[in-house]
C-alpha positions in Angstrom: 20.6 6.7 -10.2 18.3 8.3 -12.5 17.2 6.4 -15.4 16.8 9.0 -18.3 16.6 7.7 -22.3 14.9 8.5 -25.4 11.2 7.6 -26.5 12.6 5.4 -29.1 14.2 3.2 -26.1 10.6 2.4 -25.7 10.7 0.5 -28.7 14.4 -0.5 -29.6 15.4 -1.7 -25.7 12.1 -2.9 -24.3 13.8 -5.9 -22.4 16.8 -3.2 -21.1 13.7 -1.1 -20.0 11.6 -3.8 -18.4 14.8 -4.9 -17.0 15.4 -1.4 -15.1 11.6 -1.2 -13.9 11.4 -4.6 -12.2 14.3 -3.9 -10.4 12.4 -0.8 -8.9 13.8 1.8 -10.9 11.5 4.2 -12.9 12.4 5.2 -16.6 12.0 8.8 -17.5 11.7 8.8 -21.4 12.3 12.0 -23.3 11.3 12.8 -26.9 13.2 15.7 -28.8 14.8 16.1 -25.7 11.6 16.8 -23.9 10.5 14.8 -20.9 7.6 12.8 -22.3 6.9 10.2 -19.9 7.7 8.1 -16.8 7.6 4.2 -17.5 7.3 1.8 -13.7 6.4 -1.0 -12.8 3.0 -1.7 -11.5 4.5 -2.4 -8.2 6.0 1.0 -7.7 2.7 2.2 -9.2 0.7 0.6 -6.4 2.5 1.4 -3.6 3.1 5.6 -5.0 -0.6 5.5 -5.3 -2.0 3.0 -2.3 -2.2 6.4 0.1 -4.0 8.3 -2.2 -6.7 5.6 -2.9 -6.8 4.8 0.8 -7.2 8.9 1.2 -10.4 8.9 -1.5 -12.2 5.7 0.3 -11.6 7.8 3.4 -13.5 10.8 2.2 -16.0 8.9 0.2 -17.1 7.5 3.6 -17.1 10.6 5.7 -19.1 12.3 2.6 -21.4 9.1 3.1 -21.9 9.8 6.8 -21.6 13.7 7.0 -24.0 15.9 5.4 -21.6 18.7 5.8 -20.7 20.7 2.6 -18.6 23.4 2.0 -17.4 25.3 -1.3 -13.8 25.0 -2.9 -13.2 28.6 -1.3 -14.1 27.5 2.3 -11.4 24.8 2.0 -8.9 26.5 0.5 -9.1 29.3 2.7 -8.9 27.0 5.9 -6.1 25.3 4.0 -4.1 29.0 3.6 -4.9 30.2 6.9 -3.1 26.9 8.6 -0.2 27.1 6.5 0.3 30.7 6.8 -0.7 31.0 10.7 
């Protein structure tokens, strides 16, 4: 279930949000009614970012061993003609 409270939560029911988080659960915090910010743990934060670091070290290397360049337009235009066909 989502998890939504006020900002103020934040600093009124710490232990009911830590509570939430190390059970897995992410808090969405709102301020004036406004989505303001997502509160996890740094488990959850780890494993929804362990692809995209893995993905970086990936390129990093290849950009290493590959003197191949090409400019933002090059790759967005391969990118839109395989998802367009």
């Amino acid at each position: 279930m989502i998890n939504i409270r006020p900002v103020s939560d934040l600093r009124n029911k710490f232990s009911d949000i830590e509570k939430t988080v190390s059970d897995g659960e992410p808090v969405f915090l709102t301020k004036n009614g406004y989505g303001s910010m997502v509160v996890m743990s740094i488990d959850a934060y780890s494993r929804l970012t362990q692809n995209v670091e893995q993905a970086l070290d990936e390129a990093d290397e290849f950009a290493r061993n590959n003197r191949e360049r090409m400019t933002h337009e090059e790759v967005f235009g391969q990118l839109r003609s395989q998802l367009n066909g």
